[in-house]
Phi, psi and omega in degrees: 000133202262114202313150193264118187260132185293116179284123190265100228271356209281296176333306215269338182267130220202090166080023192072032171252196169195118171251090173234055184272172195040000192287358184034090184245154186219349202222127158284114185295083206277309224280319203287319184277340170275007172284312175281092200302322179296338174316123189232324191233130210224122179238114190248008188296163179059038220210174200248348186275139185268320180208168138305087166333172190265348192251004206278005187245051169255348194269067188271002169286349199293132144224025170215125164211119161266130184215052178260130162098042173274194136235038177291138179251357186200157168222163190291142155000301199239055174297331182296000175272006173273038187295002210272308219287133174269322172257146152204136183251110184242024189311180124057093130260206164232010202291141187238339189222172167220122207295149196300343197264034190287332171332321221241009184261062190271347166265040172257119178248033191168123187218122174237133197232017173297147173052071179228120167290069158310163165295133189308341183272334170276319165347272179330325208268326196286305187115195179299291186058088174257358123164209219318334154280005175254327160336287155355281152317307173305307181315336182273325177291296184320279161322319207289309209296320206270358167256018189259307170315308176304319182307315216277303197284335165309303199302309152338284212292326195297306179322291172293299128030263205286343155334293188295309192311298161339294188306262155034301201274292179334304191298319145349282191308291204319341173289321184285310190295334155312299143359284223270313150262004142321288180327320200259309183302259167012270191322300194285300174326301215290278179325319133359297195288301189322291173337290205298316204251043190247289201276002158298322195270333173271335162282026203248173199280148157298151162309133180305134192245123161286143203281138174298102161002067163337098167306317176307343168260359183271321183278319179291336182271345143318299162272356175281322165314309179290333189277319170317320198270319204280316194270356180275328178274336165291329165309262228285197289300332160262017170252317154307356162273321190306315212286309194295338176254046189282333169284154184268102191248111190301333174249020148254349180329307204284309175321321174299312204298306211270311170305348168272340185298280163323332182266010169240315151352265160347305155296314201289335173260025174284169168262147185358321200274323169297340184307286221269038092349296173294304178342297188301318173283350169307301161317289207295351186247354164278345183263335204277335169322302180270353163269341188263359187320302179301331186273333157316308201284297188299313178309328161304294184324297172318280189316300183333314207253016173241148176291318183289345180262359190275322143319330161271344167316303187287311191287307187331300194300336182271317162305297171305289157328331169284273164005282195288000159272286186315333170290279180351324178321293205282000000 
């Protein structure tokens, strides 16, 4: 590929113009041309170039630019700040739009915009421009339309602004009213709670006071306790009798019977913890009954045929009779 021969832009200028037209340019040398502070007029025509730097709009002394016959397809953003420029040749390009701030080109007095694939809407607005007087006319038709276009987008942005500002603000109230009633919610919970445990506290029941002991239930667990000792003592007193008439003896026969009658009476009133105690000695004096029956029987036989004993026998037998009326009584 064959070097690019450096262009000496010094060489090109001439009364404050500058001609680097033909030059098979692909780069606007912007630094070089912006060295020569005198510069009013830049003929870039007949060139290779596609576009424009970003930087190319510090060359805010132009007020003549030819850029005809390129291939530039956009120009920067911010062309309009080349607010100087009187002329301008944008013929046989490739430009489809123009950047909005063309608005700001109010000494532009010449504009040719031919053979450019414009928007059928910027079209309309240039016209033929066939020439300097129709030129002409486009410049003005141009400007008018990107400062009408600029209102209508101020007004829009302006809009939407206040739209946001609006939102903004609503959302803002909505925060304090939100704000504001929790804090009212808060205050009515607190004042709830307070109430509610003012009357938990004034409804709530006293302690229950145990209730006083009924002496009359007090005199009955009392006699129920004497009657219990009482019916325990008749047991040991009719098991010892039961052990002494265990032989079968014709004139103890009826005395067994009615102390074994009575010593199962007596049980059936003991009390629980005591009953199956009594049973057990109940058993127990009926198995001692069949081993001992003979040694008894003789030990009878002995008290029977002595006086003294047959005598303590006779108080035994009057003493157990007294008893048994008196339980019969009760």
């Amino acid at each position: 590929m064959a070097k690019k021969t450096k262009i000496n832009v010094k060489e090109r200028f001439t009364d404050g113009e500058i001609d680097l037209s033909m030059s098979d340019l692909d780069e606007v040398p912007v630094r070089e041309i912006a060295a020569l502070k005198k510069t009013v007029s830049l003929d870039l025509s007949n060139n290779r170039l596609t576009y424009l730097p970003s930087n190319f709009t510090v060359l805010t002394s132009l007020t003549k630019l030819d850029l005809s016959k390129n291939e530039i397809t956009e120009l920067p953003e911010e062309f309009g700040t080349l607010s100087k420029l009187r002329y301008l040749d944008l013929y046989k390009n490739k430009l489809e739009r123009l950047p909005l701030s063309f608005n700001q080109l109010i000494h532009l007095k010449f504009l040719d915009l031919k053979d450019n694939p414009l928007v059928p809407v910027l079209a309309k607005v240039a016209g033929p421009c066939v020439d300097t007087k129709g030129c002409q006319q486009c410049a003005r038709d141009i400007v008018n339309f990107y400062k009408k276009l600029q209102e209508e987008v101020d007004t829009e942005v302006e809009m939407r602004n206040k739209a946001r500002a609006k939102q903004l603000e609503l959302n803002k109230q909505k925060k304090q009213d939100e704000r504001k009633k929790n804090k009212v919610e808060k205050q009515k919970n607190k004042k709830n709670n307070v109430e509610k445990e003012i009357k938990n506290n004034l409804t709530e029941k006293p302690p229950k006071k145990e209730p006083k002991k009924n002496k009359n239930v007090q005199k009955r667990k009392h006699k129920d306790r004497s009657s219990s000792f009482s019916y325990l003592f008749l047991f040991i007193f009719f098991l010892l009798l039961w052990v002494l008439i265990s032989i079968e003896h014709p004139v103890l026969q009826p005395l067994s019977n009615t102390i074994s009658k009575y010593f199962n009476t007596t049980v059936n009133k003991l009390p629980i913890e005591y009953k199956s105690y009594g049973e057990f000695c109940g058993s127990a004096v009926k198995s001692s009954q069949e081993h001992t029956k003979r040694f008894v029987q003789n030990t009878v036989e002995f008290i029977h045929t002595n006086l003294f004993s047959q005598d303590i026998v006779n108080k035994i037998k009057e003493t157990y009779f007294k008893l048994s009326q008196k339980i019969a009584g009760k």
